[in-house]
DOROMI-374355 format. One record per residue (C-alpha): chain; x, y, z. Coordinates in pm, whole numbers. Each point is the difference from the previous one (the first is absolute). Example, Ala and Ser with C-alpha at 12.3 -4.5 7.8 and 13.67 -1.06 7.14 Angstrom:
residues 2
<loke><cadena>A</cadena><east>1230</east><north>-450</north><up>780</up></loke>
<loke><cadena>A</cadena><east>137</east><north>344</north><up>-66</up></loke>
***
This chain:
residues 61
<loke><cadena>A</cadena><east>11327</east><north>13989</north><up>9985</up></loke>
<loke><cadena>A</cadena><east>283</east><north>-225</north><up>-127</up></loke>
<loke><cadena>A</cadena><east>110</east><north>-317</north><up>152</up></loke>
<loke><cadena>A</cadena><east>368</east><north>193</north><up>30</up></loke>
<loke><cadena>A</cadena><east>-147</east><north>220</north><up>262</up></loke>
<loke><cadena>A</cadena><east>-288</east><north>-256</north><up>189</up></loke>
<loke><cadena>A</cadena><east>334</east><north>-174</north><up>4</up></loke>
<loke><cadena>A</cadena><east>225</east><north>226</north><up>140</up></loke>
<loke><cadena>A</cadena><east>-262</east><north>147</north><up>276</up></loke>
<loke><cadena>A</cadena><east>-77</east><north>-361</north><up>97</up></loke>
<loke><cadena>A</cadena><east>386</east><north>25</north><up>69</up></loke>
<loke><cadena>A</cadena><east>31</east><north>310</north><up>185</up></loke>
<loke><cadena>A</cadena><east>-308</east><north>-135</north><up>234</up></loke>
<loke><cadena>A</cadena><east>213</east><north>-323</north><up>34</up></loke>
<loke><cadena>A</cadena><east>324</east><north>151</north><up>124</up></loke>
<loke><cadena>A</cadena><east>-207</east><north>242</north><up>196</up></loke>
<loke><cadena>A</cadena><east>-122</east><north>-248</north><up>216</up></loke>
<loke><cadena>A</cadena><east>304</east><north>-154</north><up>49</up></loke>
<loke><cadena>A</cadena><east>148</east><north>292</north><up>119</up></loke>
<loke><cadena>A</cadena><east>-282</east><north>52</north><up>262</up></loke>
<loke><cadena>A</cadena><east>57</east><north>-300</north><up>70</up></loke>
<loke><cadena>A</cadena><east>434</east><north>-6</north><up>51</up></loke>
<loke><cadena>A</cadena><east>3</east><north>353</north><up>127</up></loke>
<loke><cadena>A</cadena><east>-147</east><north>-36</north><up>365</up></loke>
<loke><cadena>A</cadena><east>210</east><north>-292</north><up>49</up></loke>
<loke><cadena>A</cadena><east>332</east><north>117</north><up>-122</up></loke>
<loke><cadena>A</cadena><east>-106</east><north>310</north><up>224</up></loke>
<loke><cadena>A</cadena><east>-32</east><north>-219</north><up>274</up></loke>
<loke><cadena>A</cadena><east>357</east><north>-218</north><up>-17</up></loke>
<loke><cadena>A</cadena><east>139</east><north>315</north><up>-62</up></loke>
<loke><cadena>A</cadena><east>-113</east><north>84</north><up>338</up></loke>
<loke><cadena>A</cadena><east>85</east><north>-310</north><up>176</up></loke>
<loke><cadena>A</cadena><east>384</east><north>28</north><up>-151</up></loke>
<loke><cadena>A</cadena><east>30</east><north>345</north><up>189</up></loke>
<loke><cadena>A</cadena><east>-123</east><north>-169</north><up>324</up></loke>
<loke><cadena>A</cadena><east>195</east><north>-323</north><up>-48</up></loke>
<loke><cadena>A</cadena><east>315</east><north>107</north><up>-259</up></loke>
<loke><cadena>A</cadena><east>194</east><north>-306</north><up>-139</up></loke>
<loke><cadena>A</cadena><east>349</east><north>-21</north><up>174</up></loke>
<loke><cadena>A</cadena><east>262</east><north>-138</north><up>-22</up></loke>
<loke><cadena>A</cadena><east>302</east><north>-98</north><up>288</up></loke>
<loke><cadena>A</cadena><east>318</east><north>13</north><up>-47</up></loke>
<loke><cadena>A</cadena><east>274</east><north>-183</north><up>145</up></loke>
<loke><cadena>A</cadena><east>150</east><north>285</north><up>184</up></loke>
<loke><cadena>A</cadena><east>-320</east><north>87</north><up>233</up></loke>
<loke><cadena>A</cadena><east>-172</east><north>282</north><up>-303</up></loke>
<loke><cadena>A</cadena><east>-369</east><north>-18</north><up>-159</up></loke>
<loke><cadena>A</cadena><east>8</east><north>69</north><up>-354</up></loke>
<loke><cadena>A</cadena><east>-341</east><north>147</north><up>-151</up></loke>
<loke><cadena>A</cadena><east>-28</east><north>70</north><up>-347</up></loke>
<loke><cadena>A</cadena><east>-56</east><north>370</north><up>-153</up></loke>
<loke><cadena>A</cadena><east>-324</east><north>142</north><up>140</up></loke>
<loke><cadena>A</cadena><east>-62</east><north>-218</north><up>252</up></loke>
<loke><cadena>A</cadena><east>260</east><north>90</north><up>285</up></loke>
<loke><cadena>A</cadena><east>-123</east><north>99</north><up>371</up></loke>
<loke><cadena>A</cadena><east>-66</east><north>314</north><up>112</up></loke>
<loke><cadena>A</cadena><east>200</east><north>110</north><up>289</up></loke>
<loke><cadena>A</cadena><east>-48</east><north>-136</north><up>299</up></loke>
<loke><cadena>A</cadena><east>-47</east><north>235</north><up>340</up></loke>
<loke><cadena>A</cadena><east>-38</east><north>-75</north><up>360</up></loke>
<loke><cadena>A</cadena><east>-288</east><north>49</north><up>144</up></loke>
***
């Protein structure tokens, strides 16, 4: 086995990890911005929310 491939599977277990890692937390915010969007208020009384992240409508119960 060449040191080009011990190399580059040493790599892919690297970045593998990492992603094990990033995933469950990026999984996670992603989960907390749908609870809890970022807003914004405008002067006129209006919520902004950016693309993706705008309420559902609202009903009475």
């Amino acid at each position: 086995m060449s040191w080009d491939v011990v190399f580059h599977v040493g790599d892919l277990i690297v970045q593998c990890a990492i992603a094990w890692a990033v995933i469950p937390v990026a999984l996670r915010v992603m989960a907390v911005l749908k609870d809890f969007p970022p807003h914004r208020h405008e002067a006129n009384g209006t919520i902004r929310y950016p693309y993706g992240f705008e309420p559902g409508r609202t009903e009475k119960l």
